[in-house]
Structures are given as structure tokens and as C-alpha cells.
N, C-alpha and C positions, 0 to 999 in steps of 0.2 A: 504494500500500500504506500503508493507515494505521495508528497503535498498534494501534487494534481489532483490526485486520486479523492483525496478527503477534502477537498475547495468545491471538485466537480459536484461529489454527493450532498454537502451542506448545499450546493447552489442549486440543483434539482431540490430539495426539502423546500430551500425559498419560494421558489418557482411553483410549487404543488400550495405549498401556503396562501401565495398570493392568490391564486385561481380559486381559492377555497375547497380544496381535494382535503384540507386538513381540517378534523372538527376537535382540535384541542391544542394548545399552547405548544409552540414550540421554544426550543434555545439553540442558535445556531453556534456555534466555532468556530474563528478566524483569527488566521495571525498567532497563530498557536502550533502552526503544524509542524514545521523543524524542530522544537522542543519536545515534542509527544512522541514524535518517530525517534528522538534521540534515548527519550526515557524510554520508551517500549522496547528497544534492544538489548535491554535489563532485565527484561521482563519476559519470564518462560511462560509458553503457553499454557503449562499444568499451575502456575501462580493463577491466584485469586485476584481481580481486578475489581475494586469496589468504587461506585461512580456517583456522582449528581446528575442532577438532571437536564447538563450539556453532556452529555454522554455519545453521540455519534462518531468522534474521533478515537474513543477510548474502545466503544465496543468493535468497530473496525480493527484497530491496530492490533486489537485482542486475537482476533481472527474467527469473530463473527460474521457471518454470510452477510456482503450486502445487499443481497437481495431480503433475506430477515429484517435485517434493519430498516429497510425502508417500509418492508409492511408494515411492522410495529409503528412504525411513526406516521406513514399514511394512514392509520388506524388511529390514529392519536393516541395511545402509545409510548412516545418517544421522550419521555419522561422517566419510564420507570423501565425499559429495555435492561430482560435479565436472561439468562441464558444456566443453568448448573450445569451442560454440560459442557461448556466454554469457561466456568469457573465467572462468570459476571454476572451484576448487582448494581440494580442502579436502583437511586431512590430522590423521586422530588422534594423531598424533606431536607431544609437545611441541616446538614451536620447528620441523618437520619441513617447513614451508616455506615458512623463510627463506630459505635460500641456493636453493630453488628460484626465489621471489620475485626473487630479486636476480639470478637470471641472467637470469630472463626481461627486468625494467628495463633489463640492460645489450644486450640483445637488442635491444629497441625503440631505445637509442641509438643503436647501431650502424646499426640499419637506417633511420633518420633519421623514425622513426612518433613523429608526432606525438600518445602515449598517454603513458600514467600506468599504474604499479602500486601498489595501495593491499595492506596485508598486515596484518591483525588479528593481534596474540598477546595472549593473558594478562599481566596482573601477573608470575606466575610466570616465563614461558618471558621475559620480557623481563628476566628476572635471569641468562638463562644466559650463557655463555659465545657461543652461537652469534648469540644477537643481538646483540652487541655485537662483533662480526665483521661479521656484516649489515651493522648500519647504520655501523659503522665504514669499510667498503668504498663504501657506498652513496654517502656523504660523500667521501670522497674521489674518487672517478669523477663525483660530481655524475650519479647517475644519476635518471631519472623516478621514484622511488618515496617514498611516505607510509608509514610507520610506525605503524598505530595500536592503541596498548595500552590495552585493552582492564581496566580497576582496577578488579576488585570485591574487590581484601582478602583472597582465598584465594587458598591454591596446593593446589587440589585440597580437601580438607574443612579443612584446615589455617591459621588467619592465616599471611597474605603475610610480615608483620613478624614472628613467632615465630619462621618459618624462615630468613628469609634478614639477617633487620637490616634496617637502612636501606637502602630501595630508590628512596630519591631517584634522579632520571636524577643520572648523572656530571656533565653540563655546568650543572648547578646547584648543583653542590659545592665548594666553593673548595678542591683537591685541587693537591699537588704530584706530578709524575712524575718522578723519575731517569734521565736515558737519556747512555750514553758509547757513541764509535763505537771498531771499531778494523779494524786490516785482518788476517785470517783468514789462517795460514801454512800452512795446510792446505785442500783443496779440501772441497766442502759432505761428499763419500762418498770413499773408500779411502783408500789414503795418497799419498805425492810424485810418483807415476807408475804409469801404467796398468799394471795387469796382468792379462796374458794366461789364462785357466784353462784348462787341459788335461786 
């Protein structure tokens, strides 16, 4: 699959859009494509691909049929284009599959499969709370998975930096954390001792 390849297919999606052949939202890809082909050479086809809902460069490169991919998305669809026997997963949910990504990763550990999960988010959804859970867990389990965000500068029609500030990653910030332990005189739920409901 070459640039050509993934400009001509997004430009036929527009093209079926604009005629109205499409009865449901689409997200196109541009300007992305030497990057995508460069990470996807990383990327075995028995690896896990976990997507958003600009997903037609990813599930291509994956080496989804494109003729799949256009039904899915001429069906409207192309949002949530998943395949298990392609190992892809897409979900229009910002950030909606992360913590899928990552249990799948601790999956493979467990089972001693020698695979990878790789899990594209936005700029955006990489400022949420849930990524930084993600890859907070990920990191510490040392589990098989890549993180890749995916920076074009918006979240949604909006600058990235308007809404959220500086979205430098954390571990490039020279940040202090406060943390004190102590020991809980109380159990995590009720209070000193069980009680019985009648």
C-alpha cells in the first residue's frame, strides 16, 4: 500500500460522501501517509492494531481488504471498522480503546505470545485522563504495547493548545509530584466490623 494508494481510497470515500452514497459520518486522513507506512513496517501483521475513528489508513496498512473497507464505510460503518481476524479494532469513542488495548497487551503477556499491541489516539484523547492510566499501567506491567499519538493540532475542529494548554508528554517536563503514605484505620467500605443486613 502506497501514499497513492491511501490518498486515492480517502478521495473515492470523499467522492461517495459528497454524492450522498454515505449515510453516516465520516473522518478522512491526509498528510499522514509517509508516517503511517513508516510506523506500519514495525508492525507484524499477527500484532494487534487498535484504532479511532480515522481508521482507513490504519486498517489498510494492517492489511485489510480494501474492498472490506470500503463496504464498511459505504455502509456507514467506517467508524468503528474491526476485523479479529486481521487482529483490528476501531472505536469512535474518544480514548474508547485504551484500556481495551491494554488488556489485550497484558493478554499476550500472560499467554507468553510473542506479539505486540500498537494503539493510535489523537493529540486530544492523549490528554485525557484515560491515557495516562493506559500507559501508566502499561509501564509499569512492562506490557507489549506502542502508544502512538497521532498530533495534528486539533481536538476535534478546535486547537489542541487552546483547549487543553501545554500538552507536552509529562516525562518531558521537569515536574515535581507530592506523595505521603499512611496506614488507613478504616477498611476501603463500611465501618470497624461486618455487618449483617436483615
Amino acid at each position: 500500500m502506497t501514499a497513492a494508494d491511501l490518498i486515492a481510497f480517502e478521495r473515492e470515500v470523499d467522492a461517495a460522501f459528497i454524492a450522498g452514497k454515505i449515510r453516516g459520518p465520516i473522518h478522512l486522513s491526509g498528510g499522514n501517509e509517509s508516517q503511517l507506512i513508516d510506523i506500519f513496517q514495525d508492525i507484524n501483521r499477527e500484532d494487534w492494531v487498535f484504532s479511532t475513528w480515522r481508521n482507513h489508513y490504519h486498517a489498510l496498512l494492517h492489511g485489510l481488504p480494501r474492498d472490506y473497507v470500503m463496504a464498511e464505510t459505504l455502509a456507514g460503518r467506517g467508524m468503528n471498522i474491526s476485523s479479529i481476524e486481521h487482529h483490528f479494532f476501531a472505536s469512535a469513542i474518544v480514548g474508547g480503546c485504551l484500556p481495551i488495548a491494554v488488556g489485550v497487551a497484558a493478554a499476550l503477556k500472560l499467554g507468553g505470545l510473542q506479539r505486540k499491541v500498537w494503539c493510535f489516539v489523537g493529540d486530544m484523547a492523549a490528554t485525557t485522563g484515560a491515557f495516562h492510566e493506559a500507559a501508566n499501567y502499561a509501564y509499569c506491567q512492562n506490557l507489549p504495547i506502542t502508544f502512538v499519538i497521532e498530533d495534528n493540532g486539533f481536538s476535534t475542529n478546535s486547537p489542541t493548545a487552546d483547549c487543553w494548554g501545554d500538552v507536552t508528554p509529562l516525562e518531558t517536563r521537569n515536574l515535581f509530584v507530592k506523595r505521603y503514605t499512611y496506614e488507613r484505620t478504616y477498611p476501603h467500605t463500611g465501618a470497624s466490623r461486618w455487618v449483617t443486613f436483615t
